[in-house]
C-alpha positions in Angstrom: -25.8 2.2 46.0 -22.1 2.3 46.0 -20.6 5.9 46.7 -17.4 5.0 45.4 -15.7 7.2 42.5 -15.4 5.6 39.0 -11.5 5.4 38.9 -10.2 7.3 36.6 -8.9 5.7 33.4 -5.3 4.8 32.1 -4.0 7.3 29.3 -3.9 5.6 26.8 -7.3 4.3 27.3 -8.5 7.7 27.6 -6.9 8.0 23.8 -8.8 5.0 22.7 -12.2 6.3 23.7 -11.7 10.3 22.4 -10.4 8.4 18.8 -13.4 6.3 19.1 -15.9 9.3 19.7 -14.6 11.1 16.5 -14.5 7.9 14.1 -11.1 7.6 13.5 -10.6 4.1 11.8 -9.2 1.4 13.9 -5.6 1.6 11.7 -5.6 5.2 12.9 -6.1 4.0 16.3 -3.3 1.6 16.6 -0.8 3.6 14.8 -1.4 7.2 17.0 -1.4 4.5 20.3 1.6 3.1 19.3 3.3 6.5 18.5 2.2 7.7 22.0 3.7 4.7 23.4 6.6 5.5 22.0 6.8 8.9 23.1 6.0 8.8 26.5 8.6 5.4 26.8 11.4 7.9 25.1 11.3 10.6 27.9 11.0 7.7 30.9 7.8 7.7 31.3 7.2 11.1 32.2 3.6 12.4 31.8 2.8 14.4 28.4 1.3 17.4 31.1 5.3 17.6 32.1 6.0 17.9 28.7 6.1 19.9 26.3 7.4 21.8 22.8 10.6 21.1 23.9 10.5 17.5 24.6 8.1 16.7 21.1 11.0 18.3 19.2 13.4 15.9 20.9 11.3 13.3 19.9 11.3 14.2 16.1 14.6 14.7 16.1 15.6 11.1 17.1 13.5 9.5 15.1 14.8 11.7 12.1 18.3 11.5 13.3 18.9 8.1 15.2 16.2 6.1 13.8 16.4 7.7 10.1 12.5 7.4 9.2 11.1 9.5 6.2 9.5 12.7 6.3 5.7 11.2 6.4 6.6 8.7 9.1 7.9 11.7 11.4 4.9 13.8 10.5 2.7 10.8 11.5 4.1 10.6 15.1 3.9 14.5 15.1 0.3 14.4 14.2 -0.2 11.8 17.2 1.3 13.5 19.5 -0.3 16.9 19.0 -4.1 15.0 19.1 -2.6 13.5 22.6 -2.2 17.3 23.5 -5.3 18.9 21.7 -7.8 16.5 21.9 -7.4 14.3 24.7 -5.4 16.3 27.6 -7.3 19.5 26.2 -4.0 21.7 25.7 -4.1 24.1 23.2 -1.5 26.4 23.6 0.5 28.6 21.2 4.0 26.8 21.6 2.1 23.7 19.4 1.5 26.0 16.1 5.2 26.3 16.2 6.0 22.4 16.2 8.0 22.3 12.9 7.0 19.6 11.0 9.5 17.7 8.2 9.6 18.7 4.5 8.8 15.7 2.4 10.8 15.6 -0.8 8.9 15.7 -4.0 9.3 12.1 -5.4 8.4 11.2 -9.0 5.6 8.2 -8.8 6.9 4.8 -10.0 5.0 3.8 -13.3 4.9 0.0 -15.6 4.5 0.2 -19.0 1.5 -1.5 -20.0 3.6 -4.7 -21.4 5.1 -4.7 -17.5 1.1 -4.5 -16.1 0.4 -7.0 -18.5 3.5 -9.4 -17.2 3.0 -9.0 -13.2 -0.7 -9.6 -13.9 0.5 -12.6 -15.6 2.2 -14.1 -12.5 -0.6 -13.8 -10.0 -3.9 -16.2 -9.8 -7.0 -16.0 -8.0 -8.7 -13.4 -6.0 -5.3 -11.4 -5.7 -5.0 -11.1 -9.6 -8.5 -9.8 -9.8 -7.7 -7.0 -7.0 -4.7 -6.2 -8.6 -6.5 -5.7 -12.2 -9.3 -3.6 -10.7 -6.0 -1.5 -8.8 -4.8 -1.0 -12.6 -8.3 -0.7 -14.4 -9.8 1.5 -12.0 -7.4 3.6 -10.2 -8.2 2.1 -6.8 -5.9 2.5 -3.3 -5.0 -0.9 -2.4 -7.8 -0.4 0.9 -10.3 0.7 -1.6 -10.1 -2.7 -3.7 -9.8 -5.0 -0.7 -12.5 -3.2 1.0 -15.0 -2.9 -2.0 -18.3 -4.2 -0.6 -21.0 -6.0 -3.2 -23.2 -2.6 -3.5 -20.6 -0.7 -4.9 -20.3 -2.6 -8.2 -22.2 -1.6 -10.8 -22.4 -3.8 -13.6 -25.1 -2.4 -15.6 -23.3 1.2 -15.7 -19.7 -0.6 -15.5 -18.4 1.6 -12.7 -17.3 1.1 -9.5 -18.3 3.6 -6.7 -15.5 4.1 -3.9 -17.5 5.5 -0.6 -15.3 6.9 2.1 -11.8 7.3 0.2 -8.7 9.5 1.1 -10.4 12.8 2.8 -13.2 11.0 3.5 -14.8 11.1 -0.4 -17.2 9.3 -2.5 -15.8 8.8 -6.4 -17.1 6.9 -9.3 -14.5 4.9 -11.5 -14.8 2.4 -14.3 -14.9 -0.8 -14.2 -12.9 -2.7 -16.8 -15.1 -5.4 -19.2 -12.5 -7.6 -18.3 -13.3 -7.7 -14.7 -16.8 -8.4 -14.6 -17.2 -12.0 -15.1 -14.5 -12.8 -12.6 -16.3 -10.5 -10.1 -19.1 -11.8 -10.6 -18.2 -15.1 -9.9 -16.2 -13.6 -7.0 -19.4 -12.3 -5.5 -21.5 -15.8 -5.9 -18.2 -17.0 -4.0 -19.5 -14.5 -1.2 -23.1 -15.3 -1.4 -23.0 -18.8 -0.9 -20.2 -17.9 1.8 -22.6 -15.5 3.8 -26.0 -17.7 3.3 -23.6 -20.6 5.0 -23.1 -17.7 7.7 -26.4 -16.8 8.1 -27.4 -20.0 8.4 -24.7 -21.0 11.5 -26.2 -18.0 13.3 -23.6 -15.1 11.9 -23.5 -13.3 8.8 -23.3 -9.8 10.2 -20.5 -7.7 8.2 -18.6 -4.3 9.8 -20.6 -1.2 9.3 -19.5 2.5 10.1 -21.5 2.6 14.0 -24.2 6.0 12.4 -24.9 3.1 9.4 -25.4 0.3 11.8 -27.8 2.2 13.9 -29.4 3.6 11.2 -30.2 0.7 9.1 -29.8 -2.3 12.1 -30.4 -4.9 9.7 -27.9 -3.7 6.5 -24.8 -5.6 8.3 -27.2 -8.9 7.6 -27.8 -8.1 3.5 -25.7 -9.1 0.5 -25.4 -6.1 -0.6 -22.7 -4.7 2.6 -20.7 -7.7 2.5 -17.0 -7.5 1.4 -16.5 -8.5 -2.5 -13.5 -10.0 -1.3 -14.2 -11.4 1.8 -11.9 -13.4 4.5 -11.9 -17.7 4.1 -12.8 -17.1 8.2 -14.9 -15.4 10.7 -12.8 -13.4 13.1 -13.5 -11.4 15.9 -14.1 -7.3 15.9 -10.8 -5.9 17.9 -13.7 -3.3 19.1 -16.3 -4.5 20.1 -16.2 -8.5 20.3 -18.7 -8.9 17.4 -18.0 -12.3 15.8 -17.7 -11.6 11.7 -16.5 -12.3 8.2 -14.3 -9.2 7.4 -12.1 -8.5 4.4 -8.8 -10.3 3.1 -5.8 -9.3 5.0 -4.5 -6.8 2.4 -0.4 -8.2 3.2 -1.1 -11.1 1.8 -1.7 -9.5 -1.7 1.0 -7.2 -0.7 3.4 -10.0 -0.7 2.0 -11.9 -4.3 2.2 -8.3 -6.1 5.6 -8.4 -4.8 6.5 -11.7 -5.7 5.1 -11.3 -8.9 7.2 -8.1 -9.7 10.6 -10.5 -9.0 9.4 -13.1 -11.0 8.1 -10.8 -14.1 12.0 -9.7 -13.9 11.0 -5.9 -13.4 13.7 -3.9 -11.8 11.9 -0.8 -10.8 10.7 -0.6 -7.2 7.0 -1.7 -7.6 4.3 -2.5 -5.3 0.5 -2.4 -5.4 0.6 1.2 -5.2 1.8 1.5 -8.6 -0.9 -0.2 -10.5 -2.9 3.4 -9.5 0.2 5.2 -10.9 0.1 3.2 -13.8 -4.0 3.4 -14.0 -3.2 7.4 -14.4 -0.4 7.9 -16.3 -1.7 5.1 -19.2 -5.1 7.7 -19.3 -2.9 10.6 -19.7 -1.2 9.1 -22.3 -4.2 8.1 -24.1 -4.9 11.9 -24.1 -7.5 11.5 -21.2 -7.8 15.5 -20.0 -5.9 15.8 -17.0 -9.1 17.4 -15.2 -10.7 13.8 -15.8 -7.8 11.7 -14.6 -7.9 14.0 -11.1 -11.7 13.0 -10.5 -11.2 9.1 -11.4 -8.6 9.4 -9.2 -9.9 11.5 -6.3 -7.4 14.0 -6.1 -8.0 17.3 -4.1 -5.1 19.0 -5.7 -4.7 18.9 -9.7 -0.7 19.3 -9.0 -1.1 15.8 -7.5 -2.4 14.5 -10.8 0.0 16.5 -12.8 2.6 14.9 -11.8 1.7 11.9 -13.8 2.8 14.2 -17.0 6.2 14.1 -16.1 6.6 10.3 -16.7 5.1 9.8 -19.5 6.8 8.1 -22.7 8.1 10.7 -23.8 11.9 11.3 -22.2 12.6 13.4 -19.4 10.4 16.2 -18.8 9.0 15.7 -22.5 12.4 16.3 -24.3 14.4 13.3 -26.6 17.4 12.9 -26.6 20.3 14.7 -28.8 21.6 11.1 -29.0 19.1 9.6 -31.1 19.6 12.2 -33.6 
């Protein structure tokens, strides 16, 4: 048997695993890498044990000051750096509870009338208009609709459970009667697809690694695969695995976009927005706001109540002296 010692891993591999062991998603995973990267590039490659509360503060500083990113993008590197500290060099001192992080401006959420849903909807086709009408009709993040696996539609109930949302939350929504024909032609599309799979010898889907122990032949049934799933098998940037996964989501991204131009909307709209929309239309309604916060999945009812401010109904409520 060879004596010789493992040798001992690069850092940033050393990230990679401890992520890995606490089940961080793999977006997570590139984005506090790359922020490391970054980090450990802007001090010449000096060691983070070198380093310290007065070299992170550098770093926020230029990235606030000479590469002018917004509050949550400086918080984001923050967050990285401090779980390179905590987590995977093990140093928890007191100087890293004093880290200031940046104050993110409170930002009014950008909101389409329903004749402006109803004219972006207009200029999009296929699978990316029926995303974008469950965005609108249900209230889903733009991961929840392009993740949505086949399980998770209920068509008897009409509602659409979201597992695993922001904070790590199960929700039930409903699902619009205008939706469910094209899903569920969307999800024959998917059968036939993952018989064809199954039949080549793949037809395994992506499954959270306690799931995939658990129940080793879930990743094989209907039921996991992606509602919307990719025209190609690709392989897991993990662990190798050859697999269908989801649509890319930019590619939706980039129709909701062009669809916004060609609807002749001038307000700064993106997929994002057909959840703001989803919310603010309820309220309006005269949904309770209490109701909109658990569609929605809020933790914090002030998150939801800031849909009340944009309502049809003049700033902050109030019309104008000038249509007297």
């Amino acid at each position: 048997m060879s004596t010789e010692p493992t040798p001992k891993k690069k850092l940033l591999d050393q990230v990679r695993d401890v992520l890995r062991v606490q089940h961080y998603s793999y977006r997570t995973e590139q984005s506090y890498i790359g922020w490391i990267k970054r980090y450990i590039i802007f001090h010449g490659k000096r060691h983070p044990r070198d380093m310290g509360k007065v070299e992170i503060e550098a770093f926020l500083t230029h990235l606030a000051v000479d590469r002018q990113v917004s509050a949550s993008t400086q918080n984001q590197a923050l967050n990285a750096v401090l779980f390179l500290y905590r987590s995977v060099l093990d140093i928890n001192v007191e100087w890293m509870t004093d880290v200031v992080r940046a104050k993110r401006g409170k930002r009014l959420p950008v909101v389409l009338s329903q004749r402006e849903v109803r004219q972006v909807l207009a200029h999009l086709t296929g699978v990316n208009a029926l995303i974008a009408s469950l965005l609108y009709g249900s209230g889903l993040r733009l991961m929840e609709g392009v993740r949505l696996r086949v399980k998770d539609v209920d068509f008897d109930y009409r509602q659409i459970v979201v597992r695993d949302g922001k904070g790590a939350k199960d929700r039930v929504t409903p699902l619009p009667e205008r939706a469910i024909e094209p899903l569920k032609t969307q999800i024959a599309r998917v059968a036939a697809m993952h018989a064809e799979d199954l039949a080549a010898g793949y037809g395994r889907v992506f499954l959270p690694e306690a799931l995939d122990r658990k129940y080793p032949n879930a990743a094989t049934e209907l039921a996991w695969q992606f509602v919307f799933a990719s025209g190609q098998l690709s392989k897991d940037p993990r662990s190798g695995a050859v697999r269908r996964h989801h649509i890319n989501e930019k590619g939706l991204q980039r129709a909701v976009k062009n669809a916004v131009r060609a609807a002749n909307i001038h307000k700064k709209a993106s997929c994002h927005t057909f959840r703001h929309s989803f919310a603010t239309h309820l309220l309006e309604r005269g949904n309770d706001v209490r109701t909109v916060q658990e569609l929605l999945g809020h933790k914090d009812i002030r998150t939801t109540q800031l849909y009340t401010h944009v309502l049809k109904r003049g700033g902050l409520g109030v019309s104008s002296p000038l249509d007297d």
